[in-house]
Each structure stands twice: as structure tokens, then as C-alpha cells.
C-alpha positions as CSV (number, residue, x, y, z in Angstrom):
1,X,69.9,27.5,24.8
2,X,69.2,28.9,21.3
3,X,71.1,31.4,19.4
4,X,69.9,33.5,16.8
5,X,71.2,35.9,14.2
6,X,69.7,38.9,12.3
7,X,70.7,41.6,10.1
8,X,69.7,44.9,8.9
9,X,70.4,47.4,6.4
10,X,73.3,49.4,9.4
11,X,73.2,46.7,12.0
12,X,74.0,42.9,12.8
13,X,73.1,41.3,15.7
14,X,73.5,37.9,17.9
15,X,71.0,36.9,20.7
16,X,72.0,33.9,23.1
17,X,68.6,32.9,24.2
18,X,67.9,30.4,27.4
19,X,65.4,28.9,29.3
20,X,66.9,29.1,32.6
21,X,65.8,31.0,36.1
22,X,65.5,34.5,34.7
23,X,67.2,37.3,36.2
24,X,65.1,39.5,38.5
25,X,64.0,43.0,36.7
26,X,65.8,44.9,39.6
27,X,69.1,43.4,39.0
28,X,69.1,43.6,35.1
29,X,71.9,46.4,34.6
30,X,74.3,45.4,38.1
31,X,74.8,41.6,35.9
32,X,76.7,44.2,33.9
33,X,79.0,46.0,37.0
34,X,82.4,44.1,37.5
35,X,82.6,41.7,39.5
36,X,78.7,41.1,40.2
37,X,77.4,37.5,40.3
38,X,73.9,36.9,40.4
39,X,72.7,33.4,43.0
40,X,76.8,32.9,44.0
41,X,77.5,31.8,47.5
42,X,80.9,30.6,49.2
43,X,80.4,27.5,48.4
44,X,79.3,27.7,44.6
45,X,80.5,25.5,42.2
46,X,80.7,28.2,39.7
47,X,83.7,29.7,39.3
48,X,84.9,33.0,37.9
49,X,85.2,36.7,38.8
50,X,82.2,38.5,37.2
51,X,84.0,40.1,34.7
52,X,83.1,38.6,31.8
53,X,79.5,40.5,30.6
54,X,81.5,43.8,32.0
55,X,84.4,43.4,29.5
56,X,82.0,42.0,26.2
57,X,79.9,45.4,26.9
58,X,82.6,47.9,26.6
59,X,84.1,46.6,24.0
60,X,81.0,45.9,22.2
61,X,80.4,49.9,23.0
62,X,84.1,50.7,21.4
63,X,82.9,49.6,18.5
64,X,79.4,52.1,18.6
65,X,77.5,48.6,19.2
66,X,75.9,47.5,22.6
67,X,75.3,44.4,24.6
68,X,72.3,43.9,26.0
69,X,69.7,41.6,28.7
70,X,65.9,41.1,28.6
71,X,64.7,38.2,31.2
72,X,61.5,37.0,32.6
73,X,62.1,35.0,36.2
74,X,61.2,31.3,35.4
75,X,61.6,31.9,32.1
76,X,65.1,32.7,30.8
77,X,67.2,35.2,29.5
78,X,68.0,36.7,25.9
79,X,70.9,38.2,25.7
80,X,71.7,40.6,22.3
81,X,75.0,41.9,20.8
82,X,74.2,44.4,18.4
83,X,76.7,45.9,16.0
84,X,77.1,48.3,13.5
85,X,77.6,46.7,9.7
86,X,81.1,47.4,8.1
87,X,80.7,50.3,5.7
């Protein structure tokens, strides 16, 4: 896992970039619904309730920013917060 940080002249942004399984293209924007886990099964090992990329996108949209998910399967995921610069 990588992160990476930019800015521009009304923006700043954060991508969390890994080289894990990918998410499939279909299932891109449900990884955002509450309480939707991606690969879980009763007897994961992986605990929580789904909520977590749910909560960080409405609040990063409160604050006129976004959170958002490209992915290749096999190849990873990059996920970006973008918001805007203080004035």
C-alpha cells in the first residue's frame, strides 16, 4: 500500500493506493452502501459492519469534497479523498 498526496490551486487530495484483489467494476459504488462487504462469509476473520467507507463519503461530501474508488481485478484499488482548499 502506497499513499499519495496532491494539490491544486481549489482542491487537495489523498489517494490510498494497493495492490490487492481489485474490486469488480459492477460492485464499485455498493462498497459505498452501509453495511456492504465485499468477499465476507460467516466465517470471515474480518470483522466490522461495513460502515466505514459509508460514513468517510458523507462527510467528506458535507464538506463539498468527495470520496472516491477506481480498481482493476488482480490489480488493486486506489482510493481518493478529494477536498476543497481553505479559502
Amino acid at each position: 500500500m502506497r499513499v499519495a498526496c496532491s494539490e491544486s490551486v481549489n482542491t487537495a487530495s489523498i489517494e490510498v493506493i494497493d495492490t490487492g484483489a481489485g474490486i469488480p467494476a459492477e460492485k464499485l459504488e455498493a462498497i459505498f452502501e452501509p453495511f456492504v462487504q465485499l468477499g465476507r462469509s460467516l466465517s470471515s476473520a474480518h470483522e466490522g459492519t461495513g460502515l466505514g467507507l459509508a460514513i468517510s463519503r458523507e462527510l467528506a461530501r458535507a464538506m463539498n469534497g468527495d470520496l472516491t474508488v477506481s480498481s482493476t481485478e488482480g490489480s488493486g484499488s486506489t482510493f481518493r479523498l478529494t477536498l476543497p482548499r481553505a479559502k
